[in-house]
FITORMAR-841210 format. One record per atom (N, C-alpha, C): atom name; x, y, z. Coordinates in pm, whole numbers, plus 32768, in hexadecimal, padded with zeros to 4 digits. Layout:
BEGIN
atom c1 c2 c3
CA X Y Z
...
# end
This chain:
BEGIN
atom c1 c2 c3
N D6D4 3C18 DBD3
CA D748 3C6C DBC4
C D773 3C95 DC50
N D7ED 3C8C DC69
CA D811 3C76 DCFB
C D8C6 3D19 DCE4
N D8BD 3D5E DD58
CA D95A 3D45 DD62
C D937 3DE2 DD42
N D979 3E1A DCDB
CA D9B1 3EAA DC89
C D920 3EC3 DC62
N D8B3 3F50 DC68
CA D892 3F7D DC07
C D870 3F76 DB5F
N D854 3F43 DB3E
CA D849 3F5C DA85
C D7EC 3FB3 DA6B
N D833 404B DA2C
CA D7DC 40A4 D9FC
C D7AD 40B5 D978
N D73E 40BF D953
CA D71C 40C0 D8F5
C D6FC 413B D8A6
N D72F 4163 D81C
CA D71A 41F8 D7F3
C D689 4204 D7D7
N D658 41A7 D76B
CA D5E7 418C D749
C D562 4183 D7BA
N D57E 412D D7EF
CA D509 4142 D88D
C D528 4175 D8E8
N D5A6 41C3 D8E3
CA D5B7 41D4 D96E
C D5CD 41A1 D9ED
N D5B7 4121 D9ED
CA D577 40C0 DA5D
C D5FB 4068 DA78
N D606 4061 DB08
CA D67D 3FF3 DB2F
C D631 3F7A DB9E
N D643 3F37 DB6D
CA D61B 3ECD DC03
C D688 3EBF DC52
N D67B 3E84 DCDD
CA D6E9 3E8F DD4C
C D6AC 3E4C DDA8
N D6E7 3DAC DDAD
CA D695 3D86 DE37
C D707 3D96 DEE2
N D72E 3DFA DEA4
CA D775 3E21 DF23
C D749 3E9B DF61
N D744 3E8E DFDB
CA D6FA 3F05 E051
C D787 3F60 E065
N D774 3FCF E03A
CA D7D4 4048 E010
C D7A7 409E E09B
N D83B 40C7 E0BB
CA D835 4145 E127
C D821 41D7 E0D9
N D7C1 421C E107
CA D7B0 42A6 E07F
C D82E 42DA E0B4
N D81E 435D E042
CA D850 43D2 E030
C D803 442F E030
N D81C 44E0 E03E
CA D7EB 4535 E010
C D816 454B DFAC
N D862 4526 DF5E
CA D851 4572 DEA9
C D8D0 4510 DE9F
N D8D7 451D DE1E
CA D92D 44C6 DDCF
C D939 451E DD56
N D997 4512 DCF3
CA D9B4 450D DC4B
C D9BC 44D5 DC12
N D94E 44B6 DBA7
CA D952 4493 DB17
C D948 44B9 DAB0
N D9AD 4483 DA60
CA D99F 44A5 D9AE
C D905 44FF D98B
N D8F3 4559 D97E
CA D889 45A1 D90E
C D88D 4560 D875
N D80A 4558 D83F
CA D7E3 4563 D7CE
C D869 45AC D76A
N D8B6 45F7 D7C7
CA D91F 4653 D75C
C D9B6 4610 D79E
N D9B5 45C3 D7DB
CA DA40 4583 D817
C DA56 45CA D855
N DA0E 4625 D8A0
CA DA54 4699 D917
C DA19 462F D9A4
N DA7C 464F DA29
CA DA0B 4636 DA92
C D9D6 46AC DAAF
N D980 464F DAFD
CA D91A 46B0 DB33
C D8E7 467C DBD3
N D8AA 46DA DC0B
CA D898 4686 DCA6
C D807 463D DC7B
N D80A 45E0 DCC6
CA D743 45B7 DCC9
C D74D 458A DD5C
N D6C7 4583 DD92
CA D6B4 4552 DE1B
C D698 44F7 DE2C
N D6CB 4489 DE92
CA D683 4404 DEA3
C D648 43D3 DF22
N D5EE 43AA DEC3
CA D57C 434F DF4C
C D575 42CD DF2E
N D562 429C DFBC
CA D534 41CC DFDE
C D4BD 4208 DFE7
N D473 41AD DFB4
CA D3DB 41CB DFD4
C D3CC 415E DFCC
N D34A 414A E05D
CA D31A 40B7 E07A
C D288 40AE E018
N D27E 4039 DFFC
CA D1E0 403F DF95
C D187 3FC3 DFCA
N D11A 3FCB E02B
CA D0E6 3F50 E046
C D073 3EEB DFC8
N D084 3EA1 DFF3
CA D006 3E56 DF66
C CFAD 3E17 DFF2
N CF2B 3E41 DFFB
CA CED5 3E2B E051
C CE67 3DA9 E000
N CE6C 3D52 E011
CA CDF8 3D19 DFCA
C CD9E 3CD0 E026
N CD16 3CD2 DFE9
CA CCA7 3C88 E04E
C CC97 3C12 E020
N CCD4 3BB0 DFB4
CA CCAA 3B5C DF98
C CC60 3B53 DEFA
N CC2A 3BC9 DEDF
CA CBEE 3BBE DE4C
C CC10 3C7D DDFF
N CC46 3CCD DE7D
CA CC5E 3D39 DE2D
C CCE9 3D67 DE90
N CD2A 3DD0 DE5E
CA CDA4 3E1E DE7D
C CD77 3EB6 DE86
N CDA3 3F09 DF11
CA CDBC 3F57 DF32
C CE0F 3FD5 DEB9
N CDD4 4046 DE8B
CA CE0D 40B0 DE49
C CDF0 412D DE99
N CE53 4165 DE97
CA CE25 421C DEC2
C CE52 426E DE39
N CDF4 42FC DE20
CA CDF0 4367 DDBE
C CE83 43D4 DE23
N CED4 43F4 DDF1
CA CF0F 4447 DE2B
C CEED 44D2 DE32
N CEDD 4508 DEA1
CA CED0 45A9 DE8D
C CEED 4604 DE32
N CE87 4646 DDF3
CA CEC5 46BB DD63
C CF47 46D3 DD8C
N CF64 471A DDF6
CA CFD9 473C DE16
C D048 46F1 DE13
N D05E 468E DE08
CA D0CB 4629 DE4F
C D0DD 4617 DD87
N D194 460C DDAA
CA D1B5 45BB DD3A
C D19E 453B DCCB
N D139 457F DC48
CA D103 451B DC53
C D057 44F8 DC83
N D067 4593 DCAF
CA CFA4 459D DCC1
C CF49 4556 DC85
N CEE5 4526 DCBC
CA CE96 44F7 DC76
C CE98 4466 DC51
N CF05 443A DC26
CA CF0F 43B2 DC16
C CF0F 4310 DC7E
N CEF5 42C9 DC39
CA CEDC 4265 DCB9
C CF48 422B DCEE
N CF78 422D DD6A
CA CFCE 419D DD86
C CF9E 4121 DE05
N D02F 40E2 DE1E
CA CFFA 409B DED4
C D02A 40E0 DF16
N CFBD 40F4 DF65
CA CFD0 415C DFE4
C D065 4127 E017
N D099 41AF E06D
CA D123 417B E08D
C D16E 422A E098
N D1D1 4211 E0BF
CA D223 429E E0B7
C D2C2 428C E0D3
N D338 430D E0E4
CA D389 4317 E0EA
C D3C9 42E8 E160
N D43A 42B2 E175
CA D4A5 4274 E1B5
C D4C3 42E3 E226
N D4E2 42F0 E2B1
CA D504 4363 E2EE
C D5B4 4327 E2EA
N D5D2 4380 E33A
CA D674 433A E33B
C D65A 42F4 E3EF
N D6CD 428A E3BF
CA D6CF 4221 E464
C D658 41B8 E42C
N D604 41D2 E3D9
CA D578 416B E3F7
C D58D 4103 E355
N D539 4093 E3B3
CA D542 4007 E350
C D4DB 4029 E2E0
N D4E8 4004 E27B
CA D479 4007 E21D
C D3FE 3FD4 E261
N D406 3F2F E295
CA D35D 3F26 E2BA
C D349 3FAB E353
N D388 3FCF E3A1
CA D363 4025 E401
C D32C 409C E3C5
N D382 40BD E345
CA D32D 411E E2EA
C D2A9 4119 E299
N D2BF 409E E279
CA D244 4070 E262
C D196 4072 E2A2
N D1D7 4027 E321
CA D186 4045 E38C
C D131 40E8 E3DD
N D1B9 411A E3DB
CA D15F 41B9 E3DB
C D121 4210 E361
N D155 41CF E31C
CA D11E 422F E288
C D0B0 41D4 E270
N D079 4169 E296
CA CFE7 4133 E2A2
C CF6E 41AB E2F3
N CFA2 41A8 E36C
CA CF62 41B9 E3F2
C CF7D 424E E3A5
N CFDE 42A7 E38C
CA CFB1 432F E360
C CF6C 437E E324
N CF9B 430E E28A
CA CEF8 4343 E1F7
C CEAF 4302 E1FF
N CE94 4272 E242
CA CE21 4239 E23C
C CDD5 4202 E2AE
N CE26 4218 E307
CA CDB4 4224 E3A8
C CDCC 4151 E392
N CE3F 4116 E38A
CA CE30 408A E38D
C CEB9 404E E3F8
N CE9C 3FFC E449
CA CF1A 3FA8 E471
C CF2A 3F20 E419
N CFA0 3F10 E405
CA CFB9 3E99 E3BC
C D016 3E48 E3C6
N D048 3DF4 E39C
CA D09C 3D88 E3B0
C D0C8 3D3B E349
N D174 3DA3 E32D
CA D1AE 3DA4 E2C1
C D1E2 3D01 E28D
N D1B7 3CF4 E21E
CA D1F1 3C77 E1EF
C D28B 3C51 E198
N D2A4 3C20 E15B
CA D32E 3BFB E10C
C D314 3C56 E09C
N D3BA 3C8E E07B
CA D39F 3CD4 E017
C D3BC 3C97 DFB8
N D324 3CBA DF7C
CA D2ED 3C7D DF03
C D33E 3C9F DE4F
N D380 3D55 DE5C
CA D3BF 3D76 DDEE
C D400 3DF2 DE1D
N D476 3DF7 DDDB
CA D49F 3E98 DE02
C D4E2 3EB4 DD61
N D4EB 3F52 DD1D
CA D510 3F77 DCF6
C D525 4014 DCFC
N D57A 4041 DCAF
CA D5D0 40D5 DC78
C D549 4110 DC28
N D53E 416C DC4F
CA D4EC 41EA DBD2
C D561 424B DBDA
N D5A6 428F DB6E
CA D5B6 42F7 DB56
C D557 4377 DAFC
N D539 43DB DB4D
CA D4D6 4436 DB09
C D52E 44AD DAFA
N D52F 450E DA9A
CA D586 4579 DA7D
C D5BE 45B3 DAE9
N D55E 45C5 DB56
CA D5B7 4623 DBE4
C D5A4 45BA DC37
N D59A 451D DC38
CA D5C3 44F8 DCB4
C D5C7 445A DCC1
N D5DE 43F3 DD04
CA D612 4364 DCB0
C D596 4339 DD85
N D568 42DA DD32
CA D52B 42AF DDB0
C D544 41FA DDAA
N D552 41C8 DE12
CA D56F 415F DE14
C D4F0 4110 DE73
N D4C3 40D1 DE14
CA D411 4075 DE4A
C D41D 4004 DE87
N D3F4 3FE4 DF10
CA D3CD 3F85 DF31
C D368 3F5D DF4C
N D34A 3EE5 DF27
CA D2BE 3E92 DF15
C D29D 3E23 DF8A
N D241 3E2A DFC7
CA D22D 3DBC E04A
C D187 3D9C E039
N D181 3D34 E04A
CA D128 3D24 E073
C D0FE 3D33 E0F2
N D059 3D47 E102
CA D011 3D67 E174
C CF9B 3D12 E1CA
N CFB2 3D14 E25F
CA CF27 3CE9 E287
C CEFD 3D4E E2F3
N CE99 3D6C E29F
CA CE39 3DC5 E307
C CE23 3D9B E3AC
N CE45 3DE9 E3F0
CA CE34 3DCE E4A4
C CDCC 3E17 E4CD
N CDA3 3E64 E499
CA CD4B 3EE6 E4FB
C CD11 3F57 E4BB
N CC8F 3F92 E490
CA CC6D 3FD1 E449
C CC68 3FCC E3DF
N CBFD 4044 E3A0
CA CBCE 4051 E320
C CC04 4098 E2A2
N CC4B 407A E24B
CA CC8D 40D6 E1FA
C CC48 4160 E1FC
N CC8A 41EB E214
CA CC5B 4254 E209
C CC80 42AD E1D9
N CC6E 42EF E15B
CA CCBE 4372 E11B
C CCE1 439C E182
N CD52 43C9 E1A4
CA CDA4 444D E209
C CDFF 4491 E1AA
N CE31 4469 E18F
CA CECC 44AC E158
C CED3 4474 E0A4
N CE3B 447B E071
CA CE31 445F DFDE
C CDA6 446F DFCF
N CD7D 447E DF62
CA CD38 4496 DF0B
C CCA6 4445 DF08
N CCEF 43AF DEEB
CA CC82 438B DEFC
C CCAC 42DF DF01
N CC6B 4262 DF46
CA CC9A 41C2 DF57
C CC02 41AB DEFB
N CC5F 4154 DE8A
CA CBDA 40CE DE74
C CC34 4059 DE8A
N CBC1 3FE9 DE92
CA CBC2 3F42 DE8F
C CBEE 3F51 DE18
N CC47 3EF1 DDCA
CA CC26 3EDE DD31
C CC5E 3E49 DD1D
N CC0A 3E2B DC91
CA CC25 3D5C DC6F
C CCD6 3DAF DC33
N CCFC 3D20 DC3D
CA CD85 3D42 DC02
C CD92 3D4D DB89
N CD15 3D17 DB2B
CA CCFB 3D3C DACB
C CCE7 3DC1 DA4E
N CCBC 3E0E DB06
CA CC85 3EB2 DACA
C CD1B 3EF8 DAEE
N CD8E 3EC0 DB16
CA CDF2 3F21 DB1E
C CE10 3F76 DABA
N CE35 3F21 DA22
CA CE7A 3F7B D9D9
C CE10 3FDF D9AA
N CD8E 3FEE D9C7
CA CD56 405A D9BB
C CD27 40D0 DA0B
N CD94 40D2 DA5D
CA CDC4 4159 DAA5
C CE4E 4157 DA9D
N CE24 41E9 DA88
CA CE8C 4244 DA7F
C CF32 4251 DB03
N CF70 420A DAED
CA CFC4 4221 DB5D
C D04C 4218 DB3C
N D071 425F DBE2
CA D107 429C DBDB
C D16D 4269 DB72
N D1B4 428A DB43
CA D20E 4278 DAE7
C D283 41FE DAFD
N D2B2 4200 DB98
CA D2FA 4193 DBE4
C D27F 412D DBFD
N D21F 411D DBFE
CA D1CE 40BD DC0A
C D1BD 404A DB91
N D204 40B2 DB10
CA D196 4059 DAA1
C D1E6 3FB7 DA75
N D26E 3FBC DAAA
CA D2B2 3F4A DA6A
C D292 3EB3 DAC3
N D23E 3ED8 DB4E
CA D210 3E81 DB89
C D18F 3E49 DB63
N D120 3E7E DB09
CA D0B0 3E6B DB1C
C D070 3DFA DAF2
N D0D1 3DCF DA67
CA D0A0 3D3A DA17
C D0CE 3CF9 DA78
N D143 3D0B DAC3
CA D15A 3C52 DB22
C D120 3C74 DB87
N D0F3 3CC0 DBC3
CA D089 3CF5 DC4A
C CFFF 3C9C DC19
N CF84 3CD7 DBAD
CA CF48 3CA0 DBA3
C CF5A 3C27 DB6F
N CF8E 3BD0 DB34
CA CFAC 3B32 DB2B
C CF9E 3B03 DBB6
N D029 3B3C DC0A
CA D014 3B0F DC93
C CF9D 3B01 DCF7
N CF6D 3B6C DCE1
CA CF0A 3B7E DD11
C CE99 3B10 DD12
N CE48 3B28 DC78
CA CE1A 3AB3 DC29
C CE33 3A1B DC52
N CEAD 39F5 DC62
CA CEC4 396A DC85
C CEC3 3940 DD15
N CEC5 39C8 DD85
CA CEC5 39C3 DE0C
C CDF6 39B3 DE2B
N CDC1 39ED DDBB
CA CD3C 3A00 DDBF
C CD31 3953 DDA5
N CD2F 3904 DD74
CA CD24 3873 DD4F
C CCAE 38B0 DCCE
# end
């Protein structure tokens, strides 16, 4: 799906393989046909793999979304490229340099107060050891054990073609 947005009422979820300049807030339709403001974020999402498992972080109680798992990764500053964002939001929550690959998937989450827009890259590790900093907690996991964690809500429409991919990159 290329080009315009397609929003979905039911999931919520838009794919977009186009790299969008943010905004600070926007309006959309409410649940009641009113607008309303929500906030938006690019958020970069790396997929780190060693070869037989993939990279997850637990997000901070605190953080939107506490508790749950995603790929390490974080928010877009303004002026900066997704992989440059990428790149520091490695080296920030997880103490890693890396070396952003093709993006692998991007899509739209809309969540009641705020619409985030995901990008997916793959990763190769350059330097260091994955390290909780700025989360909760990193496991290894088979791509197998994904759908049995718990994670972010913008994460979940990737996870069956993530692990396939995965799986078939494993031989």
């Amino acid at each position: 799906m290329g080009g315009i947005p397609r929003w979905s009422r039911q999931g919520r979820v838009a794919t977009d393989d186009r790299l969008l300049e943010s905004r600070a807030e926007a309006r959309f339709p409410s649940d009641e046909g009113e607008l309303s403001p929500v906030r938006i974020y690019e958020v970069a999402a790396g997929i780190l793999w060693n070869g037989s498992e993939v990279l997850i972080a637990r997000r901070q109680s605190g953080d939107h979304q506490g508790g749950r798992w995603e790929f390490p990764g974080g928010k877009r500053q303004r002026g900066e490229s997704i992989p440059d964002c990428l790149k520091r939001e490695m080296l920030e929550e997880v103490g890693i340099e890396i070396e952003v690959g093709p993006l692998w998937r991007a899509l739209t989450h809309v969540y009641p107060d705020r619409r985030v827009s995901l990008y997916f890259h793959f990763c190769d590790l350059l330097y260091g050891t994955p390290t909780p900093i700025q989360c909760d907690e990193l496991r290894w996991i088979a791509p197998a054990q994904l759908r049995n964690h718990r994670f972010v809500e913008g994460d979940l429409p990737v996870l069956p073609d993530l692990a396939r991919d995965l799986i078939a990159r494993a031989g």
